[in-house]
N, C-alpha and C positions, 0 to 999 in steps of 0.2 A: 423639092421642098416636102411632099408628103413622105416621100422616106426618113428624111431627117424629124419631122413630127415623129415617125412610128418607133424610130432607135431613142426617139426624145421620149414617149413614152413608154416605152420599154425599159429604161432607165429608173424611171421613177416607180413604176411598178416592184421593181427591187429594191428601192429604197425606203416603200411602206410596212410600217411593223406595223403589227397586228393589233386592229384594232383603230390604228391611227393612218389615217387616208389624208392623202393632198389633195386639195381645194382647187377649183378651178384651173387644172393641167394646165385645158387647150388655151384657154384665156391669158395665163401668165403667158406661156408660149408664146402667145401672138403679140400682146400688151408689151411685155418686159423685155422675154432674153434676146429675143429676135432684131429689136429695133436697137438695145444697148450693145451688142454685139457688133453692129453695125457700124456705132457712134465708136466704139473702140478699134474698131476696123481700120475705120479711117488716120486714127491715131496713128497704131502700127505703119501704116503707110508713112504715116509724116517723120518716121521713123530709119535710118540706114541702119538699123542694127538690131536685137531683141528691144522687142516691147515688156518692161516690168511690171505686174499690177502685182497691189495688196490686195487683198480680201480681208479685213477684220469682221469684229463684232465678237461680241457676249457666247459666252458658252450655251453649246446648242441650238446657235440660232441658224445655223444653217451652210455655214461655210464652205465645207468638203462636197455637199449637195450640190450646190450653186456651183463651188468651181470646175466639178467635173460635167455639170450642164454647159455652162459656159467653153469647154475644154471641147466638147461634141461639138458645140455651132461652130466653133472656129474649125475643127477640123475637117468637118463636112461640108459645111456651105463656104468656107472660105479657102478652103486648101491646106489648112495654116498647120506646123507643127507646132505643137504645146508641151510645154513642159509643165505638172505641176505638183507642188508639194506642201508640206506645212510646217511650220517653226516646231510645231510638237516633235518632228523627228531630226529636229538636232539637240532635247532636253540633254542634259550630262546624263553619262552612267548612276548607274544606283551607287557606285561606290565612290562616284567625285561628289555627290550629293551629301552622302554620310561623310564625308571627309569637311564639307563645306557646314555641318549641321553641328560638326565639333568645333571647327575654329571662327566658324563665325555665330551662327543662331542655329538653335536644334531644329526650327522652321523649315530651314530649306533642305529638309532632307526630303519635303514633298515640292515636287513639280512643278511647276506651272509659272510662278512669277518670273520676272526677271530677275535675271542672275542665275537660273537654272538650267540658260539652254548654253552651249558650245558656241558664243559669240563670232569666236574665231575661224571655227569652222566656218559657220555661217556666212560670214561675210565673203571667205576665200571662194567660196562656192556661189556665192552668187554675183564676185567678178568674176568667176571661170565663165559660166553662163552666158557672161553680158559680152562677152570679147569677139569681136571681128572674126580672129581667127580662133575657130572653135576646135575645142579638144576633147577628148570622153571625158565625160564626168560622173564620177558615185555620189550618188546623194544618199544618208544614213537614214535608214528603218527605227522608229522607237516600238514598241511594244507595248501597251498600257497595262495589259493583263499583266504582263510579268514583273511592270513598269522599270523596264530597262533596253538598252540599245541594242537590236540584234547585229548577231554578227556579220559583217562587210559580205559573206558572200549572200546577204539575202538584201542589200543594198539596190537602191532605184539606179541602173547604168544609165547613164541619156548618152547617147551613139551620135545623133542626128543636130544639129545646130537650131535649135530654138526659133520662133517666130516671136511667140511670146511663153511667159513665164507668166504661172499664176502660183503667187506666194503667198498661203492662207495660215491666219494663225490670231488667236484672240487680242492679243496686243500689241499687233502690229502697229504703228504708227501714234501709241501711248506717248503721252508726254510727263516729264514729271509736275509734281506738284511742289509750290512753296514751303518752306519749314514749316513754318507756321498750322501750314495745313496738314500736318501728320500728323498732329498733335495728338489731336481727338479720334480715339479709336472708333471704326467705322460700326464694328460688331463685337461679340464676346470673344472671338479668336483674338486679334491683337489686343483687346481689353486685357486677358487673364493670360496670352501665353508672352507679349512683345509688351512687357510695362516699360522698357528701358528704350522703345523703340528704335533698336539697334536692327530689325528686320525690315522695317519702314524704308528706313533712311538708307539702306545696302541697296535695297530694289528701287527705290528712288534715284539713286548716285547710277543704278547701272543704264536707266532712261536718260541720266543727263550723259551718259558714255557710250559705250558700246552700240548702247542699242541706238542710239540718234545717227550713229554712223553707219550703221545698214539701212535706218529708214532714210537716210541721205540716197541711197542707191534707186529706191522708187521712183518712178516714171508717173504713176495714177493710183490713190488711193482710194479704193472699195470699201463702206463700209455699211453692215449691216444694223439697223436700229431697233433693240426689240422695245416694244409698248411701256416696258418700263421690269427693273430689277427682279421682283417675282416668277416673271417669263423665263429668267436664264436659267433659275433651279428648279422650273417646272420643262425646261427641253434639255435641261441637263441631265434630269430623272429617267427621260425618252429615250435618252441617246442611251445611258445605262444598261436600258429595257435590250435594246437594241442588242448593246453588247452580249446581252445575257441570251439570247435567244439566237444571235449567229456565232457561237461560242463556248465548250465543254467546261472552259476555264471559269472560275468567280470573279463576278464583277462586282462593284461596290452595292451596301444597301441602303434606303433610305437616309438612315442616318450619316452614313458615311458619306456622301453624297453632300450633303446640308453642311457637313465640315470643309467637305472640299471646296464648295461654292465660297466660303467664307475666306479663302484664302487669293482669291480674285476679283474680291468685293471691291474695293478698292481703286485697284486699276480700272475696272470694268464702268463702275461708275464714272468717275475722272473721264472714262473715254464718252460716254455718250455725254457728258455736260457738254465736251469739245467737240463735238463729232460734225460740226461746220467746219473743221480743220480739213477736211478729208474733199477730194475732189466729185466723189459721187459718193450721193447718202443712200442708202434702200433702205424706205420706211416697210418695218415689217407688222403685221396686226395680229391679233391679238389671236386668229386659226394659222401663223405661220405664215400668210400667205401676204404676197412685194405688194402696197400697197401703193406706192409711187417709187419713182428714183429721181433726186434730185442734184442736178449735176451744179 
């Protein structure tokens, strides 16, 4: 156990940017991942095959953090192989984007909402994954700097047959909303650039489709609660920071940033009104740090 503390904190130690420190390591550690790891343990067990979980939540709130913590306790204290990745690296190319930006809304030539990741892929990869009989699998690298897919030979290989799968990504588990409720634009983005709400209603239809058929594949959904909407473009801004400081490339600025946020307004809200949908809640406060989990 104290080795697994010292690699647990050693982890985290490289995942503070400067300036901005985690709050009560040892406490979370003993409190949260130790005992929920447990609880999903047991799960896996109940299990003859790969254990699925989601990971959502809001941009920035901590996803990638949590599931490679969580990745450690399974593989050290429980033996376990872990696969894990994020919906970000099956976004489409820069140039199915532009191609999607011409024939349907000039919108989705950025990132992020539904209808911008490789459905397809996605879903074929995550019955390779789930299958009895396991086979190598490549999972795809996106790039955010470059914001496009690198090429297959810098792809995640998974060799070894899975215990569990941790599948992170900010709209996992999103559901759509009623006509009615598209109506009203959330901000000045779909205000001035979706008056016909023809970008609405694309990313709406792809949650009543595609994406309902991958989140049909999940076993247990994870999700992260941040204190409320302001939180996500203020650990949006962090992660940014982040980028810029382990990284030669340019990352976005302030402003650019505050646009981007605006483009998963949306969803992001939708998600936390529903967010009783999900099988375990993690309330997160307002320094970042698991304030309960409610299963």
């Amino acid at each position: 156990m104290s080795d697994l503390k010292k690699e647990y904190l050693k982890f985290i130690k490289k995942q503070e940017t400067i300036g901005e420190k985690f709050h009560d390591k040892q406490k979370q550690f003993i409190n949260f991942y130790l005992p929920f790891c447990h609880k999903l343990f047991q799960l896996y067990k109940s299990k003859n095959r790969p254990l699925l979980l989601s990971l959502s939540g809001g941009q920035g709130s901590g996803k990638s953090t949590i599931a490679q913590i969580l990745k450690l306790i399974f593989y050290s204290n429980f033996n376990l192989n872990v696969v894990c990745f994020s919906i970000d690296d099956f976004y489409k190319t820069a140039s199915e984007r532009k191609k999607m930006s011409k024939q349907i809304h000039p919108l989705f030539l950025t990132r992020g909402v539904p209808g911008t990741h490789n459905c397809k892929m996605l879903f074929n990869t995550l019955r390779k994954l789930l299958k009895k009989n396991f086979s190598i699998t490549k999972i795809p690298k996106f790039n955010k700097l470059i914001d496009d897919r690198l090429h297959v030979k810098h792809w995640q290989k998974i060799k070894k047959k899975p215990d569990i799968i941790i599948f992170e990504g900010w709209c996992i588990g999103a559901k759509p909303q009623q006509s009615k409720e598209l109506k009203k634009p959330v901000n000045s983005l779909e205000k001035a650039e979706d008056t016909k709400l023809t970008w609405r209603k694309k990313v709406n239809n792809e949650l009543k489709t595609s994406y309902k058929k991958i989140y049909n594949l999940i076993d247990k959904k994870i999700y992260l609660k941040v204190p409320n909407f302001k939180y996500v473009l203020k650990w949006r801004l962090l992660q940014e920071k982040k980028l810029r400081l382990n990284s030669k490339k340019k990352a976005m600025n302030n402003k650019q940033v505050k646009r981007f946020i605006m483009f998963y307004e949306r969803v992001t809200k939708n998600m936390s009104k529903n967010h009783h949908d999900n099988d375990f809640v993690v309330i997160l406060d307002k320094k970042h740090k698991i304030k309960s989990i409610k299963f």
